[in-house]
Biotite code that builds the C-alpha atoms (Angstrom):
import biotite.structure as struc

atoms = struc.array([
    struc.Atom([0.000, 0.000, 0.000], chain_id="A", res_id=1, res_name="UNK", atom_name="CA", element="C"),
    struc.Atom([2.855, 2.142, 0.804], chain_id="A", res_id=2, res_name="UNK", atom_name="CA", element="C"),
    struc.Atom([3.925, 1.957, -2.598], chain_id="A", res_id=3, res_name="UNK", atom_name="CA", element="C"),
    struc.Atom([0.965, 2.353, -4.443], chain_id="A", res_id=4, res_name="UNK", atom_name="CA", element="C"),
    struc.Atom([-0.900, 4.783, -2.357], chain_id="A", res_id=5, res_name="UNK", atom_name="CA", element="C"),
    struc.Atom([2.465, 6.932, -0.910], chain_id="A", res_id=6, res_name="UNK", atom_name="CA", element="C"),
    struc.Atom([1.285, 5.854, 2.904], chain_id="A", res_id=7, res_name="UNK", atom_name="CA", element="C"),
    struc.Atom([0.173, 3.347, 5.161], chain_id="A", res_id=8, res_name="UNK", atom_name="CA", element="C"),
    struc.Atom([-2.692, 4.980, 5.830], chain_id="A", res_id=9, res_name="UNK", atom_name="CA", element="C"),
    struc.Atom([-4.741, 5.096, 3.022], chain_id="A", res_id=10, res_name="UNK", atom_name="CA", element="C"),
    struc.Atom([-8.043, 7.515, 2.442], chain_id="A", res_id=11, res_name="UNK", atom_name="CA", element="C"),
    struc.Atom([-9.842, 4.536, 1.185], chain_id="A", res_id=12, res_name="UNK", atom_name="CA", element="C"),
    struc.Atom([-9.228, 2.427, 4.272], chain_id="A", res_id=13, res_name="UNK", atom_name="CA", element="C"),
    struc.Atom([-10.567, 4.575, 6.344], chain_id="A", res_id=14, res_name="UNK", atom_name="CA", element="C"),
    struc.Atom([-9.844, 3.573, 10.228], chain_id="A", res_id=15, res_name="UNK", atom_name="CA", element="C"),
    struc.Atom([-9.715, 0.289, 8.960], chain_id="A", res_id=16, res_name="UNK", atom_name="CA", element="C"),
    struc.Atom([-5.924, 0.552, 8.049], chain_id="A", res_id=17, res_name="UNK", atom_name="CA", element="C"),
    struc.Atom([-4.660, -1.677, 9.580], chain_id="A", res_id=18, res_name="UNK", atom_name="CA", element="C"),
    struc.Atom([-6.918, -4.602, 8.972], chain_id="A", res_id=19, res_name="UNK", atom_name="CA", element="C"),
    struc.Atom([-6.834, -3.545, 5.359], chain_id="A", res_id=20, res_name="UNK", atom_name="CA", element="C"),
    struc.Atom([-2.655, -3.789, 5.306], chain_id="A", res_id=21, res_name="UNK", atom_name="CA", element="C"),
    struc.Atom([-3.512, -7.685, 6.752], chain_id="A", res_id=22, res_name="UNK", atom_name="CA", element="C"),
    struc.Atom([-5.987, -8.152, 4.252], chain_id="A", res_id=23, res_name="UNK", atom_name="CA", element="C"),
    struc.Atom([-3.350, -7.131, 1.787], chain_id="A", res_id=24, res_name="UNK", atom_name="CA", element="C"),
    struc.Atom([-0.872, -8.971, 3.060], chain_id="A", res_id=25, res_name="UNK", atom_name="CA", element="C"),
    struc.Atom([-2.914, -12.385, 3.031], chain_id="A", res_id=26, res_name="UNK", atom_name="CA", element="C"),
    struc.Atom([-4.073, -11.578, -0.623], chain_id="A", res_id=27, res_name="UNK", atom_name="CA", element="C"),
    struc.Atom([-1.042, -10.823, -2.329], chain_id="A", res_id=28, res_name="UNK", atom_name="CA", element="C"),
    struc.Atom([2.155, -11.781, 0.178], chain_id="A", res_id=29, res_name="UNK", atom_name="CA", element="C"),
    struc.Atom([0.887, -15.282, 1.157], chain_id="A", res_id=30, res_name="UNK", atom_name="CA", element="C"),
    struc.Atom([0.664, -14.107, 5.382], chain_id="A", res_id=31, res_name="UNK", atom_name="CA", element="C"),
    struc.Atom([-1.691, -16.765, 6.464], chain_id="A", res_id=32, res_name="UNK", atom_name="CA", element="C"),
    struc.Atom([-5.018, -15.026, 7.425], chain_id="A", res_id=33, res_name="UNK", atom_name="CA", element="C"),
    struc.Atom([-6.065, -17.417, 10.411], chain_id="A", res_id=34, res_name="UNK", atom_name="CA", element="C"),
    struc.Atom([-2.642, -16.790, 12.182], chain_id="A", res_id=35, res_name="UNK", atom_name="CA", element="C"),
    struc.Atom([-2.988, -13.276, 11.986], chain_id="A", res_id=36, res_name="UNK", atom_name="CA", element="C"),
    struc.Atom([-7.069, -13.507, 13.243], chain_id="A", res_id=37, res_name="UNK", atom_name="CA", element="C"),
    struc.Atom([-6.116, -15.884, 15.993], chain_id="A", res_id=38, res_name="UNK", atom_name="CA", element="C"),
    struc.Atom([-3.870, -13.124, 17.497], chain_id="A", res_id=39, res_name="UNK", atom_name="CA", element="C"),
    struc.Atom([-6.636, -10.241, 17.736], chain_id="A", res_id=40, res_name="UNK", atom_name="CA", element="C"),
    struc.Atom([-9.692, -13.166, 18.752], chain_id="A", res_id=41, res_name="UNK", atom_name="CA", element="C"),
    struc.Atom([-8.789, -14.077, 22.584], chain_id="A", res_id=42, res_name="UNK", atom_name="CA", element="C"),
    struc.Atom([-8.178, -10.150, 23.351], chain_id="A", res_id=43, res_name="UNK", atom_name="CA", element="C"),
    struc.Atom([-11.363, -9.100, 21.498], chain_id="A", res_id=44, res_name="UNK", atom_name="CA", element="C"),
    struc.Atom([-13.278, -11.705, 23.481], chain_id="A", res_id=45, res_name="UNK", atom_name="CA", element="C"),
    struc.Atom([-11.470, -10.869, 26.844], chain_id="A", res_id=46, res_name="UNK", atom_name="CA", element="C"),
    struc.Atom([-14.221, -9.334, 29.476], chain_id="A", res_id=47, res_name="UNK", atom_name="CA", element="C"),
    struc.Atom([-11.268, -8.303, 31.237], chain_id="A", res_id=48, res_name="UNK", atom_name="CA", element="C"),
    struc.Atom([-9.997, -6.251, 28.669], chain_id="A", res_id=49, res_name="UNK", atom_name="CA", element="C"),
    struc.Atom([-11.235, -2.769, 28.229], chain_id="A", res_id=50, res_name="UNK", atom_name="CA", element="C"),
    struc.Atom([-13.499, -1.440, 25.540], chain_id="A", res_id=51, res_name="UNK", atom_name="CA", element="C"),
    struc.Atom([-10.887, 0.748, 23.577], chain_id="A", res_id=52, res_name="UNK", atom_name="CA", element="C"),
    struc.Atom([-8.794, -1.901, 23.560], chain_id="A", res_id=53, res_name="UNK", atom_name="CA", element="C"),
    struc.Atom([-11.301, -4.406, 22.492], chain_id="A", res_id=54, res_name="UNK", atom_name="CA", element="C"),
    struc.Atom([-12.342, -2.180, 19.538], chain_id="A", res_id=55, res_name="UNK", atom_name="CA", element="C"),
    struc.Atom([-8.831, -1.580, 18.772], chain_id="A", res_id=56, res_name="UNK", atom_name="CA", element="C"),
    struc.Atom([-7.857, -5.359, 18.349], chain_id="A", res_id=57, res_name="UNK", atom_name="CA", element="C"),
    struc.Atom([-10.642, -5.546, 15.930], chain_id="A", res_id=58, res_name="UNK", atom_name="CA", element="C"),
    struc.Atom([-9.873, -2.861, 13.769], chain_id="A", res_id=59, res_name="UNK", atom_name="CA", element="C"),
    struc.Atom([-7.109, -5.549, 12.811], chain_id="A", res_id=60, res_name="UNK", atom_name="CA", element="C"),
    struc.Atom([-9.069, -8.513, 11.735], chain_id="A", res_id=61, res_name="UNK", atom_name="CA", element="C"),
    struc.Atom([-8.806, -9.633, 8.067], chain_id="A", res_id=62, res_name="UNK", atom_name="CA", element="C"),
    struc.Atom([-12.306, -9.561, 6.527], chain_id="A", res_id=63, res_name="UNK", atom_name="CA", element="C"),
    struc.Atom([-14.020, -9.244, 3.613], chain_id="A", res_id=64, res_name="UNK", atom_name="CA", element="C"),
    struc.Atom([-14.479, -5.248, 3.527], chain_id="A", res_id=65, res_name="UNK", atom_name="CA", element="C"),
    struc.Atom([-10.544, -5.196, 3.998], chain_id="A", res_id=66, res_name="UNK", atom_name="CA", element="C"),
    struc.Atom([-10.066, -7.839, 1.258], chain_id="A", res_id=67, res_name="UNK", atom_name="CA", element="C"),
    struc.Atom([-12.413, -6.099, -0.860], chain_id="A", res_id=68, res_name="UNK", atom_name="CA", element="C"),
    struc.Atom([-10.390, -2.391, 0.292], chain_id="A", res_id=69, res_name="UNK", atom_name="CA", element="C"),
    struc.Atom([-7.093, -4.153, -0.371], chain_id="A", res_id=70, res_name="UNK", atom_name="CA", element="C"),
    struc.Atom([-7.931, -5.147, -3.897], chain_id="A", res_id=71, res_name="UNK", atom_name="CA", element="C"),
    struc.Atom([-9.077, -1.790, -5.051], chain_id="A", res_id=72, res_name="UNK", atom_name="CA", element="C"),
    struc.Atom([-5.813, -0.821, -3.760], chain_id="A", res_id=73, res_name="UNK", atom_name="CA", element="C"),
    struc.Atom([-3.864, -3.738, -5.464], chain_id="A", res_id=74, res_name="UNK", atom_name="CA", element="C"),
    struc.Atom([-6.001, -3.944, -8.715], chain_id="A", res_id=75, res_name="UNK", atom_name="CA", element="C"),
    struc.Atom([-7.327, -0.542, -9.655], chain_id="A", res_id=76, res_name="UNK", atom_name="CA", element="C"),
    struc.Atom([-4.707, 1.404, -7.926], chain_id="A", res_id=77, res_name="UNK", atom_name="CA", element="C"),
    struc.Atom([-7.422, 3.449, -5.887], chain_id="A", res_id=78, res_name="UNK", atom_name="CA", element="C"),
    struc.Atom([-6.217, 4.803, -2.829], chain_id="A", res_id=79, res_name="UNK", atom_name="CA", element="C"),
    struc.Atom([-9.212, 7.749, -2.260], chain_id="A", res_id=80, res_name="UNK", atom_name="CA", element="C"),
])
């Protein structure tokens, strides 16, 4: 994304960055998207953990709005 878009960060991603830069990882580098889930799960599921910190762990899932994100970033070059 850096490359295409000139940032990590990308309009088009919104605040779901960094679950977009996983998604585009597991589409086009091979990262294996259950490994990368598997870490965010047991703290978005933890009572114990706060809100904020619950919503942040999700905000790095890989799902299918990131997938979809990441390949308008990958495929049509659309970073707005």
């Amino acid at each position: 994304m850096l490359i295409t878009c000139g940032t990590t960060d990308p309009i088009i991603a919104g605040d779901r960055y960094e679950g977009v830069t996983s998604a585009y990882a597991v589409l086009f580098f091979g990262a294996n998207e259950q490994v990368l889930n598997s870490a965010m799960i047991p703290v978005i599921n933890d009572p114990n953990e706060s809100q904020e910190t619950r919503d942040a762990a999700a905000k790095y899932l890989v799902d299918d709005q990131g997938k979809a994100i990441a390949r308008q970033i990958h495929d049509e070059r659309k970073c707005r």
